[in-house]
N, C-alpha and C positions, 0 to 999 in steps of 0.2 A: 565671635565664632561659637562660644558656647552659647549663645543664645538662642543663635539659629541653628544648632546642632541636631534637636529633633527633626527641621522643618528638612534639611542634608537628610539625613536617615529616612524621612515619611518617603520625600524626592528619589531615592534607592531603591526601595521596598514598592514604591508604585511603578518604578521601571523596571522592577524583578518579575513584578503581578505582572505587569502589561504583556512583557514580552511570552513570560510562561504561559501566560490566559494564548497567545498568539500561537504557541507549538502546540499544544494539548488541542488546539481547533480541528486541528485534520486530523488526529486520532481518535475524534468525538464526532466528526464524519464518516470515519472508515468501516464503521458497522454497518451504516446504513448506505451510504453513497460511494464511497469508496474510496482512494486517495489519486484522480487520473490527474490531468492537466485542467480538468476542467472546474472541476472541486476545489484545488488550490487556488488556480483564481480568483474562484467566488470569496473563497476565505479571503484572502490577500487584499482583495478590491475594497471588501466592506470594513476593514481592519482601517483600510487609507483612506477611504471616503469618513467616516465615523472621528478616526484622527483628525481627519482637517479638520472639520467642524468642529469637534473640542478647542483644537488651538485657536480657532478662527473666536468662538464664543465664550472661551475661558479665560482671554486677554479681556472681553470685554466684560464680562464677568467681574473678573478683578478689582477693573478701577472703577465701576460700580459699591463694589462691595469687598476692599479689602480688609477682609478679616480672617484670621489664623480659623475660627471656629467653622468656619464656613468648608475652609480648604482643608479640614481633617475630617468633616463631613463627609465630602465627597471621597474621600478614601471611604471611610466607612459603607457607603454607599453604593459604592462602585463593588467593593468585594463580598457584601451579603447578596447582590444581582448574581453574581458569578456563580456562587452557589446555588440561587432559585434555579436561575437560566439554564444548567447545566443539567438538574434535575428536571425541569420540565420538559428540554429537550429529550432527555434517555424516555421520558413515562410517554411523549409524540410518540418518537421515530421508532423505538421497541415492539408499536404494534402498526407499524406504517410498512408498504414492502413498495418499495422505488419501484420495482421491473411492475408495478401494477398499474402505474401511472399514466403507461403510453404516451409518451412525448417524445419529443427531437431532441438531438443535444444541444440545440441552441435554446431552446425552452428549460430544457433542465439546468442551464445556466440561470438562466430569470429564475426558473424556481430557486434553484440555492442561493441566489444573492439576496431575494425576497427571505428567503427562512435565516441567512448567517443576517440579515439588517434586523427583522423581528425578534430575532432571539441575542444577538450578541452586539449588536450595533449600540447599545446604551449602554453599557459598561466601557467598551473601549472608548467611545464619547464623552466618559467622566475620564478615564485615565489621560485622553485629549488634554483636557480644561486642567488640569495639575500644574504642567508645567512652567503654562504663562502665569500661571494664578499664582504660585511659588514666586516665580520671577519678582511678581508686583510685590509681592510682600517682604522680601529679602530685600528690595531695591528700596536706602533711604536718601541716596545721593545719587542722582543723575550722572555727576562727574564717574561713580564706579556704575553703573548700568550693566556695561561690557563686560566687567569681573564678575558681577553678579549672577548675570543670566548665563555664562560662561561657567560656575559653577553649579548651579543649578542643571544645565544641561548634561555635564560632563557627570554626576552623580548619578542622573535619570541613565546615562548612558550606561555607565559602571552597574547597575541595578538592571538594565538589560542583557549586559552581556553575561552575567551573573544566569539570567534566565533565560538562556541561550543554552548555556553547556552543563547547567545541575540539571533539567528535568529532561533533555537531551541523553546525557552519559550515567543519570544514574537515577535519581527518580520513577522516570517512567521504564526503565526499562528491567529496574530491582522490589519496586514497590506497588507500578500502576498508573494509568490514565487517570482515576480519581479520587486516587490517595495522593495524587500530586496536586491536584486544583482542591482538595481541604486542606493541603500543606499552605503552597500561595494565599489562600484565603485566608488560611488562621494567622500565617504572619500580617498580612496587609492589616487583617483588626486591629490585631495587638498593637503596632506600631501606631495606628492612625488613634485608637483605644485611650494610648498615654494621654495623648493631651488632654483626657476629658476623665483623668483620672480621680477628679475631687467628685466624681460623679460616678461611684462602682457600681450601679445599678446597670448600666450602659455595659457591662461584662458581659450581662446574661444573653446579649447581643451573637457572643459566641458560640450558644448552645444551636444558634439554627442553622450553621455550617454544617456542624458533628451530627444532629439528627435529622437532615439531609442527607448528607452521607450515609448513613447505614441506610437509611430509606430507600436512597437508588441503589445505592450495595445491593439492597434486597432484588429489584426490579432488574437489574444489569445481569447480574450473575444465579440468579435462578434457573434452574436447568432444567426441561421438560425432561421424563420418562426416557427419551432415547439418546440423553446428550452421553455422554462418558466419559469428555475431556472440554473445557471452555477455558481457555486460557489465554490471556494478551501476551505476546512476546514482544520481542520490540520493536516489531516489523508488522505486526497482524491482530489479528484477532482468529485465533482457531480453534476450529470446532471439531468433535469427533461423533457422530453417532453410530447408535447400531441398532441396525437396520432388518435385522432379525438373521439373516441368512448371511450377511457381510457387515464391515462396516464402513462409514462415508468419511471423507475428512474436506470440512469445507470451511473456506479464507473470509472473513470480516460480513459481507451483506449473506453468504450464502449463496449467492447467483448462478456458480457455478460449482460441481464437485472437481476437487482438486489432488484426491487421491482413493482407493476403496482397495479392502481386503476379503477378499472371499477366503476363509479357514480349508472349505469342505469343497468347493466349486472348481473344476479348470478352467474358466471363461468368465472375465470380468462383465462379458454384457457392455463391454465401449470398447473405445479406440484404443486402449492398452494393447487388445490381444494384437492388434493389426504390425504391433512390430514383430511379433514372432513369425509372420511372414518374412522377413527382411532379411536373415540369413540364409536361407534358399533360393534366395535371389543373388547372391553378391556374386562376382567374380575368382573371388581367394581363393577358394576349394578350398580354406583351411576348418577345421575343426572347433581350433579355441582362437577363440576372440575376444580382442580387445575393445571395450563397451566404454564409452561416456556418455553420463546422462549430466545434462544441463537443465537444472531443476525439478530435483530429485521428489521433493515432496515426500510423501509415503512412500514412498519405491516401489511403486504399481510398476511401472515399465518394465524395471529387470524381471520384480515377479514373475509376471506373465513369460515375458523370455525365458525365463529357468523353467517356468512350469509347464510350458508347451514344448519346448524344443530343450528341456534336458538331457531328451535319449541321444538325442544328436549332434551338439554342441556345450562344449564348455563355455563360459562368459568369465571375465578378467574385468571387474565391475574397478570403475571410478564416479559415484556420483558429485555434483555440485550442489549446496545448495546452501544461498545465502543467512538461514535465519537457525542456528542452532538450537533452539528449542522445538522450533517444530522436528528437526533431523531424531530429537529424543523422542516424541511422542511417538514419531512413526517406531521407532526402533519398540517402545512399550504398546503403543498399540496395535501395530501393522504386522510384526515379527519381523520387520525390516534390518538387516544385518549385514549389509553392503560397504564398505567402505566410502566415505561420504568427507570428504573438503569441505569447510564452510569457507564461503570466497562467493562473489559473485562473480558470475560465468565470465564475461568477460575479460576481468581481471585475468581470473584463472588462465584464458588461452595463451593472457599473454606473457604471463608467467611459464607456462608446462612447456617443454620440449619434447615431450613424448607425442606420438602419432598413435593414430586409434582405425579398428576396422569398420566400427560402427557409432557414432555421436549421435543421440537422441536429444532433440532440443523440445522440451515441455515445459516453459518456462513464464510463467504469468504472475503478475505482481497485482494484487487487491483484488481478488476473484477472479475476474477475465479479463485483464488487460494486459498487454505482453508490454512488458520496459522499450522504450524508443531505440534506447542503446541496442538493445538483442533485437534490432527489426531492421537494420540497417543496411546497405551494401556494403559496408566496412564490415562490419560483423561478419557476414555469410563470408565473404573474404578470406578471415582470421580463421573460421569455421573451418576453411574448403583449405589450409594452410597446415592443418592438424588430420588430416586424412593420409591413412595409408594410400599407396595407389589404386588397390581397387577394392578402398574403403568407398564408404556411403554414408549419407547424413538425413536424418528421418526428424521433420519439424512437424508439431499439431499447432495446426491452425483453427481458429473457428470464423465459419464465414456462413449468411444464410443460403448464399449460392454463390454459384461461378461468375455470376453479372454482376455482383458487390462493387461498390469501389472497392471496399478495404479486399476482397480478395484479388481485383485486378490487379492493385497497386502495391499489394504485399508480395504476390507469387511472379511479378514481373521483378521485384526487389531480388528476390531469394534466386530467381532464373539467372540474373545475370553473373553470377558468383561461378557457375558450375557451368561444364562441358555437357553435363546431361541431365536436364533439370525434368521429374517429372510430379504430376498431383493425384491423388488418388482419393477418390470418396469413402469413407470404411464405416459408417455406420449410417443410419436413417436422422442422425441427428445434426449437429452442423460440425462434425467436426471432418478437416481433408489434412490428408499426411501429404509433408510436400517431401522432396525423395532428391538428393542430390549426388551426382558421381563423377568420376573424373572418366570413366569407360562408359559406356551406354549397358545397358543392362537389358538383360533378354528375361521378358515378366512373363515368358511362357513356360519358361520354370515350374510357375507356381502349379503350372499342371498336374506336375508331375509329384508333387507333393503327395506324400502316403502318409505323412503323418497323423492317425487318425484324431490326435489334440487339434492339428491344424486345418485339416480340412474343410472342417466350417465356414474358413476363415476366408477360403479362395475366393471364392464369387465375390468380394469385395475390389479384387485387383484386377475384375474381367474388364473393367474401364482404366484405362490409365492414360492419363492425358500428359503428352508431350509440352513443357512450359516455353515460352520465347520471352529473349527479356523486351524486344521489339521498341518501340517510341513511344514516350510520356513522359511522366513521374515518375518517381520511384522515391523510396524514403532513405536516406542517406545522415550520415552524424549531423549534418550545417543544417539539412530541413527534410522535416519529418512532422506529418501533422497524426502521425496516429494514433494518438490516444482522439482528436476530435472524429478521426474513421469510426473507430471501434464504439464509442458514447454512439455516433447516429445510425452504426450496425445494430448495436444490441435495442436503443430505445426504440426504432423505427421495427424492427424484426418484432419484437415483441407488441 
């Protein structure tokens, strides 16, 4: 046992590397591509393809060449890659912009499994070849084979699961995405390093992890003239700029803005101002009302609701929003001061027993993509369950048009929940508020509007289209393809 004690330990340390190299993938995507369903595949696919082929070529490896020196090699080998590849990939994709591409989502599948094979596919290919290769060389009796590769295995696995819930729960989410792959990496040396210890020149071997790292540090985190906040949370990548006259807050690629504050302006210039509409419309005749917003972001929504229609309505604000550091940033950089849950939305309804007059659902996960779970008939459901009686519910969608699939097959989803399901266009760009109530709602209201904050706002609501949930698809918890919708809305649109 002490003999093979290091080769137990290399066996741990490369199933720590493997699996941790396997999490930090998709948040070394998320800058740039973002984290849909389509992404993780690509990641996941080239992880399993690369694996087989290790296993497949590093048994026969082996008994070609079993030798200890060979198989602490390939540690070595394996985690100075990890280092380059990671860096070469940030100094790509940092001046590379997806949305310029112009492709299909079935294309930008090929593309990412073509860039996670060229960039990542040979490290996880050596972490392959470890295991069998271990195997052969621990194995000096046929009769224990079984006990052998059974411990070997069970080590590799214990070193996975290891790197499952450190870079997981505290790693990445206290220290960083790349302060976690120089951590993996500087152990995987050290460990692989021992063996070749009568040979300390092979140390300085270390130095090109750590000056690596500061290098992309430099390239990652440099912040143009208008940044004011860059920071990874454990959900994101978020950006703050400012913009001269307001400022923007935008999620991992940038693709979409995902919250703004104007200091000095009444009118956000988007789809925010279009809920201040929404209380002039309701049925309650009441005054003060009860607001939830479901992904709060910067707290634009309430904003604008207080800021247009303070003279005439109090708001009794509940935000959601699942990623507590961004909830601070708004609060430092937004003047955001709402009362704010961290919970994801779903959870949350089905925890809360309180009812609401108005639910604002603005809820997108890696720049534009709305979570499956919040797109669902079950959802609107749970939604339409948490309504006063002549509450209402205001969703932002983004669709290039009304003849989309993704908007057929979303606002036919969202129709069938509600007694009175309507969609309304509110700005020149793609964004439609979809409008849901348990009474029909008379949008000639909005005529009547005096508000001079809100008035601008009316021509928006001169079109309002009645929804039907009628025959097809629809996206439900069992089957929902909408993250493949939204990849061939936004690549095709663009």
């Amino acid at each position: 046992m002490k003999k093979l004690f290091h080769v137990y330990l290399f066996v741990f340390a490369m199933g720590f590397e493997s699996m941790t190299l396997e999490m930090v993938l998709s948040r070394l995507f998320a800058p740039y591509f973002g984290t849909s369903l389509v992404v993780w595949g690509a990641v996941i696919g080239t992880v399993l393809i690369a694996l087989s082929l290790g296993y497949y070529i590093g048994g026969r490896w082996a008994d070609k060449k079993p030798k200890k020196s060979l198989l602490f090699s390939i540690g070595i080998i394996a985690s100075i890659l990890i280092s380059v590849i990671t860096f070469l990939f940030d100094l790509v994709f940092s001046n590379l912009n997806p949305e310029n591409l112009f492709i299909t989502s079935f294309d930008l599948l090929i593309f990412l499994l073509i860039v996670s094979l060229l960039f990542f596919a040979v490290p996880v290919f050596l972490f392959g070849c470890i295991v069998p290769f271990a195997v052969r060389i621990v194995t000096k009796d046929v009769s224990h084979s079984g006990t052998d590769a059974g411990k070997i295995f069970s080590y590799s696995t214990i070193g996975s699961i290891f790197g499952v819930f450190i870079p997981a729960f505290i790693t990445i989410p206290y220290l960083g995405t790349r302060e976690t792959i120089l951590g993996l990496v500087l152990f995987g040396l050290l460990v692989s390093l021992f063996y070749f210890r009568k040979k300390p020149y092979l140390y300085l071997l270390i130095l090109i992890p750590i000056l690596l790292y500061f290098t992309s540090d430099y390239f990652y985190k440099q912040q143009s003239d208008k940044d004011l906040v860059v920071e990874e949370t454990q959900y994101q990548l978020v950006r703050v700029t400012d913009e001269g006259d307001h400022k923007e807050m935008k999620i991992d690629t940038g693709f979409g803005i995902q919250s703004v504050y104007y200091p000095d302006a009444e009118l956000s210039q988007n789809y925010w101002d279009s809920f201040a509409v929404l209380p002039y419309v309701m049925n309650d005749g009441k005054k003060e009302k009860d607001v939830l917003v479901l992904g709060m972001a910067g707290g634009t929504a309430t904003a604008q609701l207080r800021k247009l229609t303070g003279e005439d309505f109090t708001f009794n604000v509940t935000g959601v929003e699942i990623d507590p550091e961004l909830t601070e940033i708004a609060r430092e950089e937004f003047n955001m001061n709402e009362e704010v849950v961290t919970d994801d939305a779903r959870l949350f309804l089905q925890k809360t027993d309180k009812t609401y007059d108005l639910i604002i659902i603005d809820v997108y996960a890696k720049e534009s993509f709305i979570p499956s779970h919040l797109a669902t008939y079950e959802f609107f459901e749970e939604v339409e369950s948490k309504l006063n009686e002549q509450g209402i519910v205001a969703v932002n969608i983004n669709a290039p048009s009304k003849e989309s699939e993704f908007y057929t097959k979303f606002t036919r989803t969202f129709a069938g929940a509600y007694n009175f399901p309507y969609s309304v266009k509110v700005n020149e760009y793609w964004n439609y508020l979809l409008i849901g109530s348990k009474e029909e709602l008379d949008f000639n209201k909005v005529r009547n509007i005096d508000n001079p904050k809100v008035v601008t706002l009316k021509h928006w609501f001169n079109d309002v289209d009645m929804l039907t949930f009628g025959e097809g698809d629809y996206f439900s918890d069992n089957k929902s393809d909408i993250d493949q919708l939204s990849m061939k809305m936004y690549f095709e649109g663009f």
